[in-house]
Legacy VTK file of the C-alpha trace (Angstrom):
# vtk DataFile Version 3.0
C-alpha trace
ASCII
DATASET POLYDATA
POINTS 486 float
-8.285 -113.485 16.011
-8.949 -115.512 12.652
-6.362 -114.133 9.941
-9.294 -115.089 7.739
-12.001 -112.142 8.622
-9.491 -109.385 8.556
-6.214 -110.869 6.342
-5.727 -107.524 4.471
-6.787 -105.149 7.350
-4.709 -102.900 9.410
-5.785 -101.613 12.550
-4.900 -98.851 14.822
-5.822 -97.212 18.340
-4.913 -93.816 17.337
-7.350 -92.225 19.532
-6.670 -94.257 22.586
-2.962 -93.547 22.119
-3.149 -89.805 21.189
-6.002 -89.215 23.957
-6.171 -91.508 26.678
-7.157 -89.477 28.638
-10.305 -89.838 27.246
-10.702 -93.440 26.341
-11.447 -96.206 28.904
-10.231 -99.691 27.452
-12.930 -101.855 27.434
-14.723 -105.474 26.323
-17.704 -106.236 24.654
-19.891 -108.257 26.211
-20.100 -112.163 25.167
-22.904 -112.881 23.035
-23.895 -116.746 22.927
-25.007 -116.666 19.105
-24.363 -114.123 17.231
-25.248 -114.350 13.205
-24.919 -111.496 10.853
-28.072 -110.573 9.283
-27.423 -107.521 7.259
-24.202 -106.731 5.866
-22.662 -104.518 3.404
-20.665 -106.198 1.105
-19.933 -103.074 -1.097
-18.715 -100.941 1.794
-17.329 -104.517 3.405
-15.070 -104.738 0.030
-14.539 -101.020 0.384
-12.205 -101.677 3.524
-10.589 -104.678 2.377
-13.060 -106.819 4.275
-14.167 -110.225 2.571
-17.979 -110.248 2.820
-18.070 -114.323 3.332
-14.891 -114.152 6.206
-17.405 -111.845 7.538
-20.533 -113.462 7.419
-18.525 -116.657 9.241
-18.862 -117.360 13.241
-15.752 -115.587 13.607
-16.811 -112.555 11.680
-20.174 -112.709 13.681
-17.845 -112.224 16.686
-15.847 -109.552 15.450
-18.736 -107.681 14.302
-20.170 -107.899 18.467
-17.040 -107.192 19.316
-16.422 -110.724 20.571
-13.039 -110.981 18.801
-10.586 -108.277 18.702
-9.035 -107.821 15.743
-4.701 -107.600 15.993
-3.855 -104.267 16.003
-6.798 -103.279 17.831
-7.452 -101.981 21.729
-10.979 -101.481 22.045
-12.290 -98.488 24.382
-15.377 -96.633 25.527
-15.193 -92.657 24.406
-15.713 -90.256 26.722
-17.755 -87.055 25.906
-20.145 -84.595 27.601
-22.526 -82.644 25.699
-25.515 -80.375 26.058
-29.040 -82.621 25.800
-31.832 -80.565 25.182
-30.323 -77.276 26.319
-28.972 -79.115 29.673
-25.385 -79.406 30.704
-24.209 -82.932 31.113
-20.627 -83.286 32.397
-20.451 -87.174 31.520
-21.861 -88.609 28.777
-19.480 -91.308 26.574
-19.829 -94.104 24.862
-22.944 -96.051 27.115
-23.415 -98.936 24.841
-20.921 -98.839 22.549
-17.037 -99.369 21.758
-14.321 -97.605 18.947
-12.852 -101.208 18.184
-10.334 -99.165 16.844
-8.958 -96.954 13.366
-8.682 -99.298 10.348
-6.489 -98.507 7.268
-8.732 -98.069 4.048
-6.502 -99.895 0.905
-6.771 -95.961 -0.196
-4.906 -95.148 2.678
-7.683 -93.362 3.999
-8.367 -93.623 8.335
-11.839 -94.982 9.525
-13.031 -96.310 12.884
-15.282 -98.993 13.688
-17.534 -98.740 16.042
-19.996 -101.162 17.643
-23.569 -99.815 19.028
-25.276 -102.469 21.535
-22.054 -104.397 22.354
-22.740 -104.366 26.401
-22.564 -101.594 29.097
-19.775 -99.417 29.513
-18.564 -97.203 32.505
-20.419 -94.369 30.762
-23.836 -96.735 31.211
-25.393 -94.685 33.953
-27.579 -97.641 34.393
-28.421 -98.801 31.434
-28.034 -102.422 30.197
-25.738 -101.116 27.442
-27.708 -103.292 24.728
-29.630 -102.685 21.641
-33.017 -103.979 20.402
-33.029 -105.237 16.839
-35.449 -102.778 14.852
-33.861 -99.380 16.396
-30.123 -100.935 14.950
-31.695 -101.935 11.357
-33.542 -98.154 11.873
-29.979 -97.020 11.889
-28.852 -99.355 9.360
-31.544 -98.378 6.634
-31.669 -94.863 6.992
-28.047 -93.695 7.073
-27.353 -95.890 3.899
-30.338 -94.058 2.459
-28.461 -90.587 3.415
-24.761 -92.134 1.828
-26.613 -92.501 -1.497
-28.297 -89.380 -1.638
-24.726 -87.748 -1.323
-25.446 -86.241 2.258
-22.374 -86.607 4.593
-22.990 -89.462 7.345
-21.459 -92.526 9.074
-22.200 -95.575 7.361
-23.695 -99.137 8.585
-21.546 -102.039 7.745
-23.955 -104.496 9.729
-26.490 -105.408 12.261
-25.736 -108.605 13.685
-28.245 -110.832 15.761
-26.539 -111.586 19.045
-28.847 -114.511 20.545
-29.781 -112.450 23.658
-33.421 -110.767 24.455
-32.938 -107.555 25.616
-36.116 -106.014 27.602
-37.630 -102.318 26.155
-41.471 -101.782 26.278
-41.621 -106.148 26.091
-38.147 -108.536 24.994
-36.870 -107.890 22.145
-34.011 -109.931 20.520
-30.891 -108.188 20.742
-28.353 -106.842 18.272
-25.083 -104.758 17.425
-24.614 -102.117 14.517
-21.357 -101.956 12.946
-20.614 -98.635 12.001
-17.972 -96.688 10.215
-16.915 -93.237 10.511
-14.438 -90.851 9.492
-13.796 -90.474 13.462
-16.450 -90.325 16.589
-15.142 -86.669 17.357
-17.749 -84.411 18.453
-18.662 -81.141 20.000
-19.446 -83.231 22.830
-15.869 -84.524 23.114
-14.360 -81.065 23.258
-16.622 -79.881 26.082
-15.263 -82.691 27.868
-11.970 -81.792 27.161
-12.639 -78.352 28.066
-13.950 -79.010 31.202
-11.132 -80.670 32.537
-9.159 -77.406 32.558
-6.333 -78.866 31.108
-5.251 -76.969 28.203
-2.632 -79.438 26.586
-5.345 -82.063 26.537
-7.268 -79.482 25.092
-4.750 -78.728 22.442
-3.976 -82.752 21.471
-7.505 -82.984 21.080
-8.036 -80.059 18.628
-4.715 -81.289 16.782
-6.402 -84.846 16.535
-8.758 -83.012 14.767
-7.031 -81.409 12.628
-5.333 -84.084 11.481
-8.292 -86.421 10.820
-10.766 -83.656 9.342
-9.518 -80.515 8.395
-5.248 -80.971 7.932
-5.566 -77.617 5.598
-5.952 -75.638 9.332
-2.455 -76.998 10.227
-0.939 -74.474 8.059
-3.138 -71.677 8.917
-1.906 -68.588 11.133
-4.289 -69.508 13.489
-4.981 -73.438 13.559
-7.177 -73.455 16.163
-9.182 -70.708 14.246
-9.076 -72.403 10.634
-10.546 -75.167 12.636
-13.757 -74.136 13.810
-13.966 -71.978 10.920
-13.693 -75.343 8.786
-16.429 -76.824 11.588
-18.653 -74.372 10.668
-18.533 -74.781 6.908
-18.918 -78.900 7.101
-22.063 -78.153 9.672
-23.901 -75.425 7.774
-23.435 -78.364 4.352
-24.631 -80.438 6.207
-27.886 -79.359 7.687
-28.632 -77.567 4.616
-28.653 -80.865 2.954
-30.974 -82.332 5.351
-33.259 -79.101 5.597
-33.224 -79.852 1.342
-34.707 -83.301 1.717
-36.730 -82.913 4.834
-34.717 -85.228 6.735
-35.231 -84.412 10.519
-32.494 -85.901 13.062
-34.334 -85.954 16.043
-31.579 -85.292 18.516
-29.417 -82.667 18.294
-27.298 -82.770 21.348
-23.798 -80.839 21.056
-22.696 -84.887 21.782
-24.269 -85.975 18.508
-23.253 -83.353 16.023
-19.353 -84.262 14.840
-16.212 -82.658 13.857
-16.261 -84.160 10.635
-19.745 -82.860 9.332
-20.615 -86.519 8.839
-24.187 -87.072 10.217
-24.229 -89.705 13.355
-26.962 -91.456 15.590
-29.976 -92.559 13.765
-32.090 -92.362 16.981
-35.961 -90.858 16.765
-34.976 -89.296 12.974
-37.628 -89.342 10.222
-37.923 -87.671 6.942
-41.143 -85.257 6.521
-44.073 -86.552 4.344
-46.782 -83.750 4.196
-44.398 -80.027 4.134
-45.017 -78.339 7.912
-41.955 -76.526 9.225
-43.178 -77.461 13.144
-42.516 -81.336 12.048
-40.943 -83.080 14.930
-41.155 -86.999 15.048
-39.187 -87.770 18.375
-41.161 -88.650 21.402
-38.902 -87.287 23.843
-39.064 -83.337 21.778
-41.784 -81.642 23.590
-41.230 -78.074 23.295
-39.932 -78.993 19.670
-36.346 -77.565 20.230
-35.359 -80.045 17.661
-38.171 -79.376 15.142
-37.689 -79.459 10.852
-37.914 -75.380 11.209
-35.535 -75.200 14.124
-32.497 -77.404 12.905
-30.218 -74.485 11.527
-30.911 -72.912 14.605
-29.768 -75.460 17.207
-26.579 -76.296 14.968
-25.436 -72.697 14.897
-26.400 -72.955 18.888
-24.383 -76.049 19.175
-21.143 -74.158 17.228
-20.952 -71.603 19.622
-20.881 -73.916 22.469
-17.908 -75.737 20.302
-16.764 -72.233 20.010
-16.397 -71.819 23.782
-14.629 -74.861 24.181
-12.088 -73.431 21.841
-10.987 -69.629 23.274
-8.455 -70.716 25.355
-6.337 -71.724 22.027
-7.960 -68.935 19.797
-5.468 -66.386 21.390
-4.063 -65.476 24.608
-6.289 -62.278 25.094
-9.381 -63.700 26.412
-11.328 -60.932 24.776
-9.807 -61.385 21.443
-10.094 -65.131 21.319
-14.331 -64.269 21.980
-14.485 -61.745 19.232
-12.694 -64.175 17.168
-14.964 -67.116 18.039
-17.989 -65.130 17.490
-17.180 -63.835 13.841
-16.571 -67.599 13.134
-19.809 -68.622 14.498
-21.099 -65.742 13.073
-20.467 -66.585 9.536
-22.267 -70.104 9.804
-25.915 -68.410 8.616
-24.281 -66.892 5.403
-22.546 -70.513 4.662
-25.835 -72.038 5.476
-27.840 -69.906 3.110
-25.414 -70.228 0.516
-25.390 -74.330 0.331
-29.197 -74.015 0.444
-29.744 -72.047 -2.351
-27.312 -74.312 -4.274
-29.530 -77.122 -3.322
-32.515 -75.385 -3.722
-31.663 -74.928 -7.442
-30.762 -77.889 -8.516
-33.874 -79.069 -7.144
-36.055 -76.371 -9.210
-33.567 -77.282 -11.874
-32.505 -74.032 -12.315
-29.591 -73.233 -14.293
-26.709 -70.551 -13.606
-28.361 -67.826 -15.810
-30.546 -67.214 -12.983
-30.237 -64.999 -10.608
-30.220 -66.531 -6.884
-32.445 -63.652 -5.845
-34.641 -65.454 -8.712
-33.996 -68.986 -7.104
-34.822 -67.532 -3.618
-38.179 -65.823 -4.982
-39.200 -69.174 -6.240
-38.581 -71.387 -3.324
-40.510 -68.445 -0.844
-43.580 -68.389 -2.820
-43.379 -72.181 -2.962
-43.354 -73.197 0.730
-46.274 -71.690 1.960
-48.393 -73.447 -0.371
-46.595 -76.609 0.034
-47.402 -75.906 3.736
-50.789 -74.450 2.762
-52.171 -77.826 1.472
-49.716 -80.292 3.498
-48.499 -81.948 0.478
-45.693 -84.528 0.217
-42.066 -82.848 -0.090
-40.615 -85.650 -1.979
-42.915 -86.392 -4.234
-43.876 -82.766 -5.016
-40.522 -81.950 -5.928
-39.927 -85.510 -7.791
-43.214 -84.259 -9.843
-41.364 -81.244 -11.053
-39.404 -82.868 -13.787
-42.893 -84.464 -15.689
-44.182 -80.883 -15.641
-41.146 -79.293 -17.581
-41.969 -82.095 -20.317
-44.950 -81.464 -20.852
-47.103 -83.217 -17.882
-48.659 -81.398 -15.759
-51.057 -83.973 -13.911
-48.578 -85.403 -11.150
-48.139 -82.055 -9.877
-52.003 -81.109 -9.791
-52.579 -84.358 -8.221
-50.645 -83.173 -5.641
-52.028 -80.207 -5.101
-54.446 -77.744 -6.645
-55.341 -73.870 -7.128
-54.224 -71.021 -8.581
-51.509 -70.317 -6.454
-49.730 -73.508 -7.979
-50.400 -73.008 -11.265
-48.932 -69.230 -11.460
-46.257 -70.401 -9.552
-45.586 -73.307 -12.302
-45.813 -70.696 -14.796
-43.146 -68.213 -13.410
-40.859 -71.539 -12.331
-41.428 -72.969 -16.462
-40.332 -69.644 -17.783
-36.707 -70.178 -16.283
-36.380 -72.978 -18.396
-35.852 -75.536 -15.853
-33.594 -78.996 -16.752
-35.833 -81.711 -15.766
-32.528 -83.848 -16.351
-30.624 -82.332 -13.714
-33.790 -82.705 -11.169
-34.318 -86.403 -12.112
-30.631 -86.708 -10.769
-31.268 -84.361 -7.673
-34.821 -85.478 -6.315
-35.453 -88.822 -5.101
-37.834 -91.162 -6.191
-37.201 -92.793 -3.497
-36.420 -92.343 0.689
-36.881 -94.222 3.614
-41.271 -93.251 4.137
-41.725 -93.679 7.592
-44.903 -96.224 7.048
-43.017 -97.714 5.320
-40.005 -98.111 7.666
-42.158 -99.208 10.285
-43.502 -101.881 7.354
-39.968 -103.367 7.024
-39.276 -103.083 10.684
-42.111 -105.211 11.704
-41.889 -107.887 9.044
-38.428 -108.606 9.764
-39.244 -108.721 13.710
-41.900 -111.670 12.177
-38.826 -112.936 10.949
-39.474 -111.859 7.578
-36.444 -109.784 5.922
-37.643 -109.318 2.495
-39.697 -105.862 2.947
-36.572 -104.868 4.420
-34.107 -105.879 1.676
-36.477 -104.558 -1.090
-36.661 -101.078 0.785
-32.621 -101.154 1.335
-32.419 -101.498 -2.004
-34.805 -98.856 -3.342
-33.381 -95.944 -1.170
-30.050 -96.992 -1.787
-30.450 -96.318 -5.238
-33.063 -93.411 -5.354
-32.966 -91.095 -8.266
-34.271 -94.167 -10.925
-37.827 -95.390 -11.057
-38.673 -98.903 -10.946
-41.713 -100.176 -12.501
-43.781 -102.046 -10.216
-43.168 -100.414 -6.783
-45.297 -97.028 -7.245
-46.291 -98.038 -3.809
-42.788 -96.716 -2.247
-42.614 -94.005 -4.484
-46.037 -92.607 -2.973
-47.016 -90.312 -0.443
-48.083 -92.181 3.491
-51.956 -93.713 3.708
-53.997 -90.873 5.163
-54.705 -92.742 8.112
-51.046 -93.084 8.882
-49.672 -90.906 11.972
-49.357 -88.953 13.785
-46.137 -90.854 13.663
-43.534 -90.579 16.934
-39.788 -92.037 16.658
-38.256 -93.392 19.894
-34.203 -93.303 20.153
-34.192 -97.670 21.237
-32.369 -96.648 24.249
LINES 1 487
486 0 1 2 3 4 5 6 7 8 9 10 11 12 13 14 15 16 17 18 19 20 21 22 23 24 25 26 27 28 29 30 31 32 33 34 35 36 37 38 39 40 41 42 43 44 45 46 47 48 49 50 51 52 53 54 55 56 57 58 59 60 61 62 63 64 65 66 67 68 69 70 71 72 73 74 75 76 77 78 79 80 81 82 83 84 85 86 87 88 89 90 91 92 93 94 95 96 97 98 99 100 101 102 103 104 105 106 107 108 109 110 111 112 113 114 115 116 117 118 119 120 121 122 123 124 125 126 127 128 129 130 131 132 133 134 135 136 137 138 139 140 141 142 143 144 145 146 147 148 149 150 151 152 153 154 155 156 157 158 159 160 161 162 163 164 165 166 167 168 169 170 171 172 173 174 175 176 177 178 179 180 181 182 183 184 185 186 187 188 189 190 191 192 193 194 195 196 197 198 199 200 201 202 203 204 205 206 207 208 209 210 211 212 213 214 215 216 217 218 219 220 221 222 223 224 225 226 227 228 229 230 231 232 233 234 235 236 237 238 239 240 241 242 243 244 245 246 247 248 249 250 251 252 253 254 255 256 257 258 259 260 261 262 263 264 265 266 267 268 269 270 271 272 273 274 275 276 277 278 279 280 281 282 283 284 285 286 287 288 289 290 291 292 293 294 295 296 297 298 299 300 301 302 303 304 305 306 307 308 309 310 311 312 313 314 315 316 317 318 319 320 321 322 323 324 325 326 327 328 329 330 331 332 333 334 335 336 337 338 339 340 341 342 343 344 345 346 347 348 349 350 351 352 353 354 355 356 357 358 359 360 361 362 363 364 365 366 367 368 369 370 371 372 373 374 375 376 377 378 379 380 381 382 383 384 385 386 387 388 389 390 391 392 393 394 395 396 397 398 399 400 401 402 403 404 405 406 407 408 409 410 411 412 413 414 415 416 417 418 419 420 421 422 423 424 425 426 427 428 429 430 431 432 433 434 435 436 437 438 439 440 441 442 443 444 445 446 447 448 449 450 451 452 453 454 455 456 457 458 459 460 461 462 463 464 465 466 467 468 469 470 471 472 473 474 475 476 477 478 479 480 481 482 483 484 485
């Protein structure tokens, strides 16, 4: 490859060497133009990348996976995973490739990963592509997640690739770069699980270890410490989305990670008007995957990592199960606790009061919120006018007594509308407004899209002049359904 795109980058097939059993080496397909259209030159500098190298034919090619960087072996993951409640034995990496591990100048280990590069073995048919607008989707919204501080992979860039690729009509193609702090998921484990082979079993789970939680190494029981540690990063993590009303969509055991980072930006959407049943994907009929049911289908998809796990918990088979289950067990406590914290720094609450307090607050405010469908985001970015004195961007939001004695009781606490201002957005990806972006650059207009980037990547400060994506959806807007591009 060109010393020039990746001069100061290292890069390693960790992964493929520690678990080849589980990694098919692979090529991206050829592309006949590809031209970077979004990149991320802060996270590109972050890795020792040089944004221009990048932006170059050859980084165009590394970026569709075109040109393997030295150091690299690219391969296709294998996983299985449980999709909507059903058992699939083979899953893996369809359309996409771990070019391989690259070195962080903090010494820190990422991957990069390419989503639309070409079919894999794991394509089960598909044409192992990706349309433009479901990559820039992906692009857009897990940047907006990485600035408001909620664990996720992150988009490095979507890159045109000169080829249509055929959905509901053509569609010109492209690739998402993404980084992660590994691909490992629950998914991964079953697969590993189902083989029957315990030392691949065991690799895997040290792999893990290693990568995500090394403090488990050192624990009595390693194995253990590590879904124990699982558990913590997951019950973070979907408390964080549960805080902002961020609904994923898709929560297969193949899409929820070892890490706790949040992956696959497929039919996700974050909730305008407050309803608990919320489900945006088109493919979620029996809403399994609904706002209200997320906590749920994590802890479901735990135990199933859980399961994976008893044959290294201890060599009792009834032990190892009790000892899974209190694990999984204590994922509702871990929950509640990270929610409440949330909760209070959204209600600005300091630590003088009582969480039972906290908890009273946020029960008598959901119903009403629910009551009188009113926007979560901007309710809650309203707050902080009302403990200075202004009232009317609250009432505009909604009305009636219940509100105002609950304002009262919520004012009496003494609120800090500072610490709100730096917890609720001004700011998120609005899903009319997504669509907005998506469209216009489609026309082959990127400037809605760059103006949105840049709002929701910076969220917490208003901007005068753009009230417009700061506001609650057009009433006529919706219902709104997300598809996952495949």
């Amino acid at each position: 490859m060109s010393s020039a795109v990746a001069s100061a980058i290292t890069f390693d097939t960790v992964f493929a060497r520690e678990l080849p059993e589980m990694a098919i080496p692979w090529r991206a397909e050829e592309f006949p133009a590809p031209e970077v259209l979004v990149l991320g030159e802060a996270l590109a500098l972050d890795l020792g990348f040089d944004p221009g190298q990048l932006r170059s034919p050859d980084g165009a090619r590394l970026l569709t996976g075109g040109l393997v960087p030295a150091g690299a072996a690219p391969v296709a993951q294998a996983y299985s995973g449980h999709q909507f409640g059903w058992y699939s034995p083979r899953l893996g990496d369809g359309r996409a490739l771990l070019i391989g591990e690259l070195r962080r100048p903090d010494g820190g280990l990422v991957d990069l990963h390419l989503k639309g590069s070409g079919p894999t073995p794991f394509a089960r048919g598909g044409d192992g592509l990706a349309a433009l607008a479901p990559m820039l989707r992906e692009y857009l919204i897990s940047e907006a997640m990485h600035a408001l501080t909620i664990p996720t992979t992150r988009a490095l860039a979507v890159t045109t690739t000169g080829a249509t690729v055929h959905r509901s009509g053509p569609q010109s193609g492209a690739v998402l770069a993404r980084i992660a702090s590994s691909h490992l998921r629950v998914g991964s484990f079953q697969f590993a699980a189902a083989k029957g082979d315990t030392a691949l079993l065991r690799r895997l789970a040290d792999h893990a270890i290693d990568r995500h939680h090394p403090d488990a190494a050192a624990a009595k029981n390693p194995y253990l410490a590590l879904l124990t540690g699982v558990v913590r990063v997951q019950a973070e993590l979907i408390a964080r989305w549960m805080l902002v009303g961020f609904i994923h969509g898709v929560m297969n055991t193949d899409n929820m990670t070892i890490s706790g980072q949040t992956i696959d930006y497929g039919p996700c959407a974050f909730m305008d008007a407050f309803d608990p049943a919320t489900v945006f994907s088109s493919i979620d009929e029996t809403g399994r995957y609904s706002y209200r049911n997320q906590p749920v289908a994590a802890e479901w998809n735990l135990a199933r990592f859980a399961e994976t796990l008893i044959p290294l918990l201890a060599d009792d088979q009834d032990e190892a199960v009790s000892l899974a289950e209190a694990a999984v067990g204590g994922f509702r406590q871990r929950y509640s606790a990270a929610w409440t914290a949330g909760m209070r720094a959204k209600l600005g609450l300091s630590g003088t009061v009582p969480d039972e307090a906290a908890s009273a607050l946020a029960a008598d405010l959901f119903p009403v919120l629910e009551e009188h469908a009113v926007d979560l985001t901007s309710f809650f970015r309203a707050l902080s006018p009302a403990v200075r004195g202004d009232d009317a961007p609250v009432r505009s939001l909604v009305g009636g007594r219940a509100v105002a004695e609950w304002l009262d009781r919520w004012k009496a606490t003494d609120p800090d509308p500072d610490l709100m201002d730096r917890t609720n957005p001004v700011y998120i990806p609005r899903n009319h407004l997504v669509e907005d972006a998506l469209a216009a650059t489609t026309a082959g207009d990127l400037g809605p899209f760059t103006l949105l980037l840049d709002l929701v990547t910076s969220p917490y400060g208003e901007r005068p002049g753009c009230e417009r994506y700061a506001s609650p959806a057009p009433r006529d807007f919706g219902p709104y359904r997300t598809y996952c591009g495949t």
